[in-house]
C-alpha positions in Angstrom: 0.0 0.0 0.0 1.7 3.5 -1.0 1.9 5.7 2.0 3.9 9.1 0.5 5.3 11.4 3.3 5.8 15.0 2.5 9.3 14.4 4.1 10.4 12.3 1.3 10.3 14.7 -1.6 7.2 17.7 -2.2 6.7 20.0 -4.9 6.2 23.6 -3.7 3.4 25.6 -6.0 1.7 29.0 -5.1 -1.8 28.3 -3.9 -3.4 30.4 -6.0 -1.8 28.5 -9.5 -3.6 25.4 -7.7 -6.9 27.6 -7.4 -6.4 28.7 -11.2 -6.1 25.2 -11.9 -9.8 24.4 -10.2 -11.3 26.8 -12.6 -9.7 25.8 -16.1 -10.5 22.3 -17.9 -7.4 20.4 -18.7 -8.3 17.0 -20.8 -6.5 14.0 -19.2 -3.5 13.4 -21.6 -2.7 17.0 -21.9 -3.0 17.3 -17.6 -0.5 13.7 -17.3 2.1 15.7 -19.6 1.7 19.4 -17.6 2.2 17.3 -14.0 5.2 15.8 -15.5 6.8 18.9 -16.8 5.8 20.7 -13.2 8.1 17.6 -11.7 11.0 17.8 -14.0 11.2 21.9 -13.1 9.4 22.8 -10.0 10.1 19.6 -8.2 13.9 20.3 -8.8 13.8 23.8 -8.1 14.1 24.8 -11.5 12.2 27.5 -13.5 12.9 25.1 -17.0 14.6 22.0 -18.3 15.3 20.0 -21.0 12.9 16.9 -21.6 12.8 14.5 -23.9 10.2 12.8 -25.8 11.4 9.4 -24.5 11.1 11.2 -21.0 7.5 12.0 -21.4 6.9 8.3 -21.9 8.7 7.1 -18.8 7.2 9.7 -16.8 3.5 9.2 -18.3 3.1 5.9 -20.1 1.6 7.4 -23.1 3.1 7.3 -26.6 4.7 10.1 -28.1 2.4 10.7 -31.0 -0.1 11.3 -27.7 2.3 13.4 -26.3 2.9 15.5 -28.7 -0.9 16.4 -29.4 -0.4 17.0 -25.4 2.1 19.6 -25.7 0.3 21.7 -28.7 -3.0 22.0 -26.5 -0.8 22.9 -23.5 0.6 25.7 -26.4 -1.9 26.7 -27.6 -3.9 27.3 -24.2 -0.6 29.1 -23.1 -0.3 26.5 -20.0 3.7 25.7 -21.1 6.3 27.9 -23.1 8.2 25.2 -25.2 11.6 26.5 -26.1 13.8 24.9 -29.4 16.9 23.4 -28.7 18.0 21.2 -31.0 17.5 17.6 -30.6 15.9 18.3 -26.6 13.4 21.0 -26.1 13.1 23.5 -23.2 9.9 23.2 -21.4 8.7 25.9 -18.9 5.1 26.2 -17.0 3.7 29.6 -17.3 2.8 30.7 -13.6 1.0 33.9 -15.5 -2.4 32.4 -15.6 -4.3 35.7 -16.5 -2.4 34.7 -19.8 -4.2 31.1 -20.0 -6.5 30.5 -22.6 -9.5 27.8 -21.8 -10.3 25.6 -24.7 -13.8 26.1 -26.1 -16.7 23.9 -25.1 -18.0 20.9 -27.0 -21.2 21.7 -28.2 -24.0 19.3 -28.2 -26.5 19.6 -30.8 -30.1 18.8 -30.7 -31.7 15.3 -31.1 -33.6 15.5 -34.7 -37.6 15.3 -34.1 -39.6 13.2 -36.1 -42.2 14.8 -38.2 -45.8 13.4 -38.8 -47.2 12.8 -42.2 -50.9 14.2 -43.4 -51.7 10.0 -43.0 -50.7 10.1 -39.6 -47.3 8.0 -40.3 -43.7 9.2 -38.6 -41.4 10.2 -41.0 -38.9 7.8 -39.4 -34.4 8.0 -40.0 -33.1 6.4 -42.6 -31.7 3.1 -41.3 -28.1 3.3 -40.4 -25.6 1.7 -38.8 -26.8 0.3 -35.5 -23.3 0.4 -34.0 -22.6 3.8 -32.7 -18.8 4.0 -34.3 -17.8 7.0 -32.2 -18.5 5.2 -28.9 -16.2 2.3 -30.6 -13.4 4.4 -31.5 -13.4 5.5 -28.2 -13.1 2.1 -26.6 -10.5 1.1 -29.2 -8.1 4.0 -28.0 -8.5 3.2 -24.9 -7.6 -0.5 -25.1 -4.4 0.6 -27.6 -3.6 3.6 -24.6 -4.0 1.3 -22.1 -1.7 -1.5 -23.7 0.5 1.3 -24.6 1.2 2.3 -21.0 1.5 -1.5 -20.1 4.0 -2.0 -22.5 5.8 1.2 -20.8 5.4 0.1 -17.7 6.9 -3.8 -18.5 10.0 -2.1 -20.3 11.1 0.2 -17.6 11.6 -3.1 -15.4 14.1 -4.0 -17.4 16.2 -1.0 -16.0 17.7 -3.3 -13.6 19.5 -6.0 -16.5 20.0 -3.7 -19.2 21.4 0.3 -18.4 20.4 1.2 -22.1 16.3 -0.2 -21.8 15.1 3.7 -22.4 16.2 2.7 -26.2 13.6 0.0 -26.6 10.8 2.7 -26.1 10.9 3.8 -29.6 12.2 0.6 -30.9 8.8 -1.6 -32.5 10.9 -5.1 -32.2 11.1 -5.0 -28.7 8.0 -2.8 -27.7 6.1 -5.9 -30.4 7.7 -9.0 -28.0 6.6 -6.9 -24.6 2.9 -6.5 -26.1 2.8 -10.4 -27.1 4.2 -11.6 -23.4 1.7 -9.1 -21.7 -1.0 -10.2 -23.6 0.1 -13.9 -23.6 0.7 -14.0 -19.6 -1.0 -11.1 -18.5 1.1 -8.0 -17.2 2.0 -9.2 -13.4 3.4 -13.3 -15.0 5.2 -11.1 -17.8 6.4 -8.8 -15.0 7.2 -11.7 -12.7 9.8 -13.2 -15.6 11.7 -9.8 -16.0 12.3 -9.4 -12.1 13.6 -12.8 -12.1 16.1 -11.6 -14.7 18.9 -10.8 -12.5 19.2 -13.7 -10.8 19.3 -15.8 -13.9 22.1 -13.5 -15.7 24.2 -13.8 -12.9 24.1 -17.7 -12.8 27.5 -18.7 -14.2 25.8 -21.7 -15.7 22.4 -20.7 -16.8 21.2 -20.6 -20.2 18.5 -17.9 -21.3 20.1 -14.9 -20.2 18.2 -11.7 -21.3 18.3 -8.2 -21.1 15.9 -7.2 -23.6 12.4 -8.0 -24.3 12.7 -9.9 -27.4 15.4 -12.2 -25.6 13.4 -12.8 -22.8 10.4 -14.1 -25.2 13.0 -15.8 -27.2 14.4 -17.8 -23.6 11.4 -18.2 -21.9 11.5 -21.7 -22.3 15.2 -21.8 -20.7 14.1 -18.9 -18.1 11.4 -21.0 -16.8 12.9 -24.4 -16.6 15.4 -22.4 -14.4 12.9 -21.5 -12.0 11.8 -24.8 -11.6 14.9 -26.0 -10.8 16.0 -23.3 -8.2 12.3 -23.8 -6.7 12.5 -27.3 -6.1 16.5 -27.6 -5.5 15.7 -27.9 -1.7 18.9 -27.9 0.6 20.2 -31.7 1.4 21.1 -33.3 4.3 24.2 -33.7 5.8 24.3 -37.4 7.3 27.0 -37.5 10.0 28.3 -41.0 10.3 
């Protein structure tokens, strides 16, 4: 159970940004990314810093085409000043929020009425389809989001085996064999097998070492076998005669 104590680490932020904050709609993606960027500066004492796109994906779990759509609405409603640099932008909140600009409201049209015929017949719709496709795209994003951050999530574990892991974020080999094992195992089984990891790579005699995803998936056979021995190697007896 996570039980955070201001002790450990807090964030210092003007009340009255927090009370600004209460009276301006932020969409969920585009909120994940500002929090992130108020860590990376304000949590370190800094007015701006550099962040990466591959940053933004540790820190949130969302891919960066979702990121970057983050970014232009935090833009364009003057929320973040984004600074060019190369290869690694600058990000900085704007603390100005007279200067924030609140996206404009959805509009919800009316319901079409049905009009009755001299004959006393409604002039009914013409039949569509009965499968309302913007409720599906929904849930299909938010299956392939949710995967997304899974897949995030399983390949920052492999921080301990492999000092390079950020690389497989962008990399579709590797982010392909960690969506096949989580969706094969489930997340917490695939999880399980990377956190054993360590002890297998150290084994001077093992076989299936693996510090990437795609090795892991290719080993698992070897990685599991291990297990079972270690699990059921129980200590033996000495018999004193």
């Amino acid at each position: 159970m996570a039980n955070p104590q201001k002790e450990n680490g807090h964030i210092q932020i003007a009340t009255q940004i927090y009370e600004a904050f209460c009276k301006i709609r932020i969409n969920g993606e585009a909120r994940q990314v500002l929090d992130f960027i108020i860590r990376k500066t304000y949590g370190f004492h800094k007015k701006e810093d550099k962040i990466a796109l591959s940053q933004f994906c540790l820190g949130t779990g969302l891919r960066k085409p979702t990121i970057c759509k983050a970014l232009n609405k935090l833009k364009s409603m003057k929320l973040i000043i984004q600074i060019d640099n190369g290869d690694i932008n600058i990000y900085r909140f704007n603390k100005d929020f007279d200067t924030w600009e609140a996206l404009p409201k959805k509009i919800t049209l009316p319901k079409k009425r049905m009009s009755i015929t001299q004959k006393g017949n409604a002039s009914l719709p013409k039949k569509g389809h009965t499968i309302d496709n913007t409720t599906k795209d929904t849930i299909t994003k938010d299956i392939s989001e949710q995967s997304s951050q899974d897949i995030s999530r399983f390949i920052k574990l492999f921080e301990k085996v492999n000092p390079s892991y950020e690389k497989f974020y962008g990399n579709k080999t590797q982010r392909g064999a960690a969506d096949r094992l989580i969706k094969k195992y489930g997340f917490e089984k695939a999880a399980g097998m990377v956190k054993y990891l360590p002890i297998i790579n150290t084994d001077k005699y093992a076989k299936g070492k693996s510090i990437t995803p795609l090795q892991l998936e290719d080993n698992l056979a070897l990685i599991i076998n291990h297990y079972n021995q270690k699990k059921n190697n129980k200590p033996k007896v000495a018999i004193i005669s």
